[in-house]
C-alpha positions in Angstrom: 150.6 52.2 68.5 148.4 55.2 68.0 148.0 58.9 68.7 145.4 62.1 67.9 145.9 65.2 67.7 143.7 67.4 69.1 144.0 70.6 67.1 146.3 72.2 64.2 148.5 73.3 67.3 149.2 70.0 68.9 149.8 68.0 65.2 152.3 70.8 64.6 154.3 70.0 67.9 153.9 65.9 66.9 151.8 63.5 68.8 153.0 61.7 72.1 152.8 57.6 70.7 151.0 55.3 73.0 151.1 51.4 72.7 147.7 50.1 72.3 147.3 46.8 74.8 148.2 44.3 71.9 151.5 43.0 71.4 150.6 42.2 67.9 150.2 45.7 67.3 146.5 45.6 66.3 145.3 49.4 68.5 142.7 49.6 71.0 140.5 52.2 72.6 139.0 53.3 69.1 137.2 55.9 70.7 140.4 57.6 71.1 142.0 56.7 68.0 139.7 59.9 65.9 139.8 63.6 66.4 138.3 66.2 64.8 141.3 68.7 62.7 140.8 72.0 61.6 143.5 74.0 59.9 146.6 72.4 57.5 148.8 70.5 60.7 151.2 67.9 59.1 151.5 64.4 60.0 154.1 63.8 62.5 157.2 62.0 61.2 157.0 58.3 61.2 153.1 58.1 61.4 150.8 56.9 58.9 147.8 59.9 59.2 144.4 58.8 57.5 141.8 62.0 56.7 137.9 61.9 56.2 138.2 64.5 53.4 140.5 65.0 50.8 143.4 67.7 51.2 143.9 66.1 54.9 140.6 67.5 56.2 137.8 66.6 58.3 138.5 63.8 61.1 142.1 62.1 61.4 143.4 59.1 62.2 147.2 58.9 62.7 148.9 55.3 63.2 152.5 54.7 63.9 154.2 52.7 61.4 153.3 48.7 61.8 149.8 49.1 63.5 146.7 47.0 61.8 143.4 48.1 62.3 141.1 45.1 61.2 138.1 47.1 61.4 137.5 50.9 60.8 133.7 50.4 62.4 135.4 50.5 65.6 136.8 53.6 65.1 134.1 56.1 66.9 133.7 59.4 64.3 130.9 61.3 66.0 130.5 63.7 62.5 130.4 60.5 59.9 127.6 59.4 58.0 127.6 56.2 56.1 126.2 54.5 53.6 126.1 51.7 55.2 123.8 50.4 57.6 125.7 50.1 61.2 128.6 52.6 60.0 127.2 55.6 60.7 129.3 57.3 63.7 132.2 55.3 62.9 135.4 55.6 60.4 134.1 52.7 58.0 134.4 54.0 54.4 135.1 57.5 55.4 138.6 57.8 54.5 139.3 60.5 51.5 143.0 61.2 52.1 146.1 59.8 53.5 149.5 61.0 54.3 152.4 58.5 55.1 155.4 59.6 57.2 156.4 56.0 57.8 159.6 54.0 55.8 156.7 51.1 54.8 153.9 51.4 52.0 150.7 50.6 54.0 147.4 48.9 52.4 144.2 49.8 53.3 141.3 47.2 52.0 137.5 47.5 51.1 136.1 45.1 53.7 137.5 44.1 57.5 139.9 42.2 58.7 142.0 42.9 55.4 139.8 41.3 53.0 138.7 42.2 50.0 140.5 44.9 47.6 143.8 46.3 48.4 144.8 49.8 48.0 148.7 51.0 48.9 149.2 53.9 50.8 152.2 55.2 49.4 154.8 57.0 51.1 155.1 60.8 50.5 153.0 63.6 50.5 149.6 63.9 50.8 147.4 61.9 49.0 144.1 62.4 48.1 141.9 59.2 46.8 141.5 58.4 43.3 137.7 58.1 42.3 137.7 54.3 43.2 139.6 54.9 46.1 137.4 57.2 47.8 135.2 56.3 50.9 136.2 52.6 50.4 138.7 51.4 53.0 137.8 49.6 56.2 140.7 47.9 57.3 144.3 48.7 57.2 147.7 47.0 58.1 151.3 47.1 56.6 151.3 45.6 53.2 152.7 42.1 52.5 154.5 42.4 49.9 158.1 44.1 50.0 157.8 45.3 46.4 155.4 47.5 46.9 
């Protein structure tokens, strides 16, 4: 399940969840999945929120607590550049802060379909990426273990 918010106003009142079409929780419509964010709105409660720029800035991604995305690139993000050829335009590698509201650690990875790398995305405040952290993830899902 996933939402946007389409301004600072509407994060502030919380986002209405919609279930994606798969019952394994994976979200659809990636075009919808991004807006653009201006102004400090908090992620709602019980939502994982994923930034392009640290401090919870540029473009945001918010994600109810369970959904997997194998494969940021299909997350449309008309004001992303990347380094990689084929991910300009789209979330891959973009992300620079994360905030989680949820009651699960989640773990975003370097490479799709949760490969490569894992990084936790702890629960709490906001978070901005540590140096190897930054501008690496490009898949995320609820992480495995239950120590984490």
């Amino acid at each position: 399940m996933w939402c946007i918010a389409m301004s600072a106003a509407a994060a502030l009142t919380g986002c209405a969840l919609e279930p994606g079409p798969d019952s394994a929780g994976e979200a659809s419509q990636p075009e919808d999945r991004v807006a653009p964010r201006g102004g400090a709105s908090p992620c709602p409660d019980g939502a994982v929120c994923l930034y392009q720029d640290p401090g919870g800035g540029g473009m945001m991604v918010v994600l109810s607590a369970g959904t997997k995305i194998s494969d940021f690139r299909t997350i449309r993000c008309p004001g992303c550049i990347g380094e990689t050829i084929g991910t300009s335009g789209t979330f891959d590698k973009q992300m620079s802060s994360w905030e989680n509201r949820s009651v699960f650690p989640d773990c975003f990875y370097e490479k799709p379909n949760f490969e490569g790398p894992q990084h936790v995305v702890a629960i709490g405040k906001l978070h901005d990426a540590l140096p190897g952290e930054n501008n690496v993830g490009s898949s995320i899902e609820p992480c495995r273990s239950p120590d984490l």
